[in-house]
N, C-alpha and C positions, 0 to 999 in steps of 0.2 A: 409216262405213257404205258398203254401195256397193250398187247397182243393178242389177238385171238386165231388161230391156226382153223379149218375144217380141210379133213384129208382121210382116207381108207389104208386098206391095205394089208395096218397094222393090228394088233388087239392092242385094248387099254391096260392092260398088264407092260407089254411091249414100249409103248408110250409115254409110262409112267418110268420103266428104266427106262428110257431116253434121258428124262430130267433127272433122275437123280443120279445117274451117271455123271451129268456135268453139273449140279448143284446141290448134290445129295439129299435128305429129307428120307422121308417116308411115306408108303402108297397108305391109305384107308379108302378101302372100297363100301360105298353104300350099299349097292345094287352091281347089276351087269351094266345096266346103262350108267351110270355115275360113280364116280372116284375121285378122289384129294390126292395129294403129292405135299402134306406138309413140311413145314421146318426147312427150307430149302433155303442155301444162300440167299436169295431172290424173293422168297415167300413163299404162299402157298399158290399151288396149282390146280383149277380144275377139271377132272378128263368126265367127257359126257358124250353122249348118243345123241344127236339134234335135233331131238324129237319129243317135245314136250309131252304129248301123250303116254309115251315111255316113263318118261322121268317120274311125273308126278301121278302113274300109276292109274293113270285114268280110265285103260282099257281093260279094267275092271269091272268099272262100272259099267261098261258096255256088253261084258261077260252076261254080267249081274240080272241087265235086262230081259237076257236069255236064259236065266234061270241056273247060269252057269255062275260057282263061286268057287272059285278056289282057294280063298282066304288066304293063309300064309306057310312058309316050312317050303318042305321039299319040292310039293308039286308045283309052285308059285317060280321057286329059283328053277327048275327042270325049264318049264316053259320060260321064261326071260331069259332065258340061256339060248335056245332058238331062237325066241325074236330077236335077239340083239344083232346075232349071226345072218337072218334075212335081212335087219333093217340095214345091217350097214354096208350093202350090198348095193346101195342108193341114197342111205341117208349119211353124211359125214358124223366123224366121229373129230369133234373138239377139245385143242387145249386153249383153254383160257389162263394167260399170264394174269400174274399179280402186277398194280402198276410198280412201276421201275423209272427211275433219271433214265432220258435217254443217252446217258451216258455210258449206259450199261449194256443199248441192245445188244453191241457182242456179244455177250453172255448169254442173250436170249438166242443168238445166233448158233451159237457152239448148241442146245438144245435143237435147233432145226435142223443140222449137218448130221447129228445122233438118230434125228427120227427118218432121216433122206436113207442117209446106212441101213437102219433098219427095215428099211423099204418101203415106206410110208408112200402114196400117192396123192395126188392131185390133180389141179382142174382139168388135164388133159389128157390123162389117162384115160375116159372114157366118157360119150357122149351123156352120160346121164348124169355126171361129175358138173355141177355149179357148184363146186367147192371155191371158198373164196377165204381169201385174210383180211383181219378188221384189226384197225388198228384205230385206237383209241385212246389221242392226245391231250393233255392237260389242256384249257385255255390259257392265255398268256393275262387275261381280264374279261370281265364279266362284264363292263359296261358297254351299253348298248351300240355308240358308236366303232367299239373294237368287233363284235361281235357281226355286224355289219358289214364291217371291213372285210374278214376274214370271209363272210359268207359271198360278198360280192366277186373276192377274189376268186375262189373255188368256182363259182358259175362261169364267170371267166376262163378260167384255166379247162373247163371241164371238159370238153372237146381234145385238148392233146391230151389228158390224162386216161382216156378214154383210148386215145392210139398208143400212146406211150407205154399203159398199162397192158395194152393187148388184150383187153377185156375179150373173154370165149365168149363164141355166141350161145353156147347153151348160157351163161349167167346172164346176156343181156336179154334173153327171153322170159327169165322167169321174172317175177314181179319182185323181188327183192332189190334188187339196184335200180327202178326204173328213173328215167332221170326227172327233174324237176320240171313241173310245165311251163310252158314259155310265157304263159299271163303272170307266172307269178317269179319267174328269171325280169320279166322286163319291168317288174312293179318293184321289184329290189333294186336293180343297178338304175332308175331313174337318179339324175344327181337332185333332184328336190324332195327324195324320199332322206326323210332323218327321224327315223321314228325312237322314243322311247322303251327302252325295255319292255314295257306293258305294250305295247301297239306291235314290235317285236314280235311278240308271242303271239297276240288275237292275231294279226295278219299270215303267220305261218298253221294257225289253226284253221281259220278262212282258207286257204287257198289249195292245203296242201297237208292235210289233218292225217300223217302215213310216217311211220317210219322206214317202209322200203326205198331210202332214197339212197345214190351213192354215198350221200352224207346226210346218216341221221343226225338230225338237231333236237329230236323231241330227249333224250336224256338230258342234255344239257339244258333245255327248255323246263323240262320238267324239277333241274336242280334248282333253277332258278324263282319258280311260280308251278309246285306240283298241282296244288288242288286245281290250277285255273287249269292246266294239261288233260291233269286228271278228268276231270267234267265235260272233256271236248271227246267226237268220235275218235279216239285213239285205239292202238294196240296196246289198253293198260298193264295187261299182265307179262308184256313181254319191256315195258320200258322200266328203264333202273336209274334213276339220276345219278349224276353225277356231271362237274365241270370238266367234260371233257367232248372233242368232239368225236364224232363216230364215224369213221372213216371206212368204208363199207368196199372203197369199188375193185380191188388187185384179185387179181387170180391168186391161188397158194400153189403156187410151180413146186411145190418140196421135192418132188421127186427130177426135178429137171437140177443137174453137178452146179450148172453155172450161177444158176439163182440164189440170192440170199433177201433178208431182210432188209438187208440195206435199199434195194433196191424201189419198193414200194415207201420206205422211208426219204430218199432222196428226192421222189416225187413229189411227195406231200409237202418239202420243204420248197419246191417251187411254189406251193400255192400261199405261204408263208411269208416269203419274198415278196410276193406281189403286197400281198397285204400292209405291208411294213412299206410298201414308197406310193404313198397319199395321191402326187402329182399322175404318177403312170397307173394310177387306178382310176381317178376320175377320166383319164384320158380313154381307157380300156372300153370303160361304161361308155361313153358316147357314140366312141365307135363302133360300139354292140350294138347300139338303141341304132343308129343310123346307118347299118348295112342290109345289101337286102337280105341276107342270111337269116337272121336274127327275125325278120320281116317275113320271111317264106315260111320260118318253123311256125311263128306266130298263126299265119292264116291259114299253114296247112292242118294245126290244130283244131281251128276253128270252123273250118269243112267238115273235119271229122267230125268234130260233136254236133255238126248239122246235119250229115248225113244217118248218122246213128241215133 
């Protein structure tokens, strides 16, 4: 599994001793916005600004159009040295773990207890904070009926992970966690849907072609069948495959004593559970398909796209 942390507060100097405090290594800073944490018990780390424009330098070229170029050297690191300072004022500032056995999260944990000391914030320190933790698990198997499984359970579950998480309302406003739509919750848990990995894929490209979900699936989608990903309207420059799923929806509380990793961890293993007992999953699906709940989100959906 591995971790991905978004939180303020602290600078990526600060951040960087956090980990290697407890996993030693060494910092290599690219930029103001980007930084490594090599050689660490754990691996490598990397600390970044959340803000692709930043990163890859692109507000450059935007300079550029205005006749302004500052090319490289002093004046280039002066000003990223302000931006970085206003952007992370709003925009999170990311550690991305290396995957790890989750054997290990303690480990990772002793690193969040370091960045909490250090004063590090989160989602609710302030209203413009949709700082969130991603957590990104192996799959247990690639075939199509596990994969099924696992996704059915999560629709299922997703309603108490949603209370149990205490998702803030600024993250359920923005469009990054938005939840799945109900056409395509109720065209998965039907128990006559048994599709094929390839049908898998076209169906979640059809109905729902976004990575802003509580759980992306297009990494794992895309580890499995990139070109066919790749060629649908996706967010290609922002998916990276890999067999793992992407677990998108917890607040990052680091600054709140009593919080750990465990605890968004403990979650996810409910949705795991379910998955893993076949009989109380088909039982789940039925009972979704035939209440009126399930029934109310559907057609109050379908009002909406008639009215608009």
């Amino acid at each position: 599994m591995g971790v991905e942390l978004e939180l303020s507060g602290i600078t990526p100097d600060q951040m960087a001793k956090a980990v290697m405090a407890t996993a030693g290594g060494e910092m290599k800073r690219s930029s103001p916005f980007e930084s490594t944490v090599r050689d660490t018990t754990l691996g490598d780390f990397r600390i970044e600004l959340d803000a692709d424009i930043l990163k890859s330098r692109g507000y450059q070229k935007h300079l550029q159009d205005l006749g302004i170029d500052i090319g490289e050297g002093e004046t280039r690191e002066n000003l990223e040295q302000v931006m970085s300072k206003v952007a992370g004022l709003v925009v999170p500032l990311e550690l991305v773990g290396p995957p790890i056995p989750w054997t290990r999260l303690p480990e990772l944990d002793a690193i969040r207890k370091e960045l909490h000391e250090a004063g590090a914030r989160g989602t609710h320190s302030s209203p413009f904070y949709a700082f969130g933790l991603h957590l990104n698990i192996e799959v247990a198997s690639v075939e199509a009926n596990d994969i099924l499984s696992l996704l059915r359970a999560f629709l299922l579950r997703y309603e108490w992970l949603l209370e149990a998480e205490d998702v803030d309302f600024s993250r359920r406003i923005t469009p990054y966690v938005q939840p799945y739509p109900e056409d395509y919750v109720r065209h998965v848990l039907d128990p006559d849907y048994q599709p094929d990995q390839r049908r898998l894929i076209d169906d979640f490209l059809a109905m729902t072609p976004t990575r802003n979900r509580p759980l992306d699936l297009l990494p794992l989608l895309a580890h499995l069948d990139e070109d066919r990903v790749m060629d649908a309207p996706v967010e290609r420059d922002l998916i990276k495959p890999r067999p793992a799923w992407h677990y998108r929806l917890p607040n990052c509380l680091i600054d709140e004593a009593d919080w750990s990793l465990a605890v968004p961890w403990n979650h996810w293993m409910a949705v795991e559970q379910l998955a893993n007992q076949p009989d109380e999953l088909e039982t789940e699906c039925k009972h979704y398909l035939e209440t009126p709940g399930g029934l109310k989100r559907w057609l109050g959906e379908r009002l909406q796209r008639f009215w608009s």
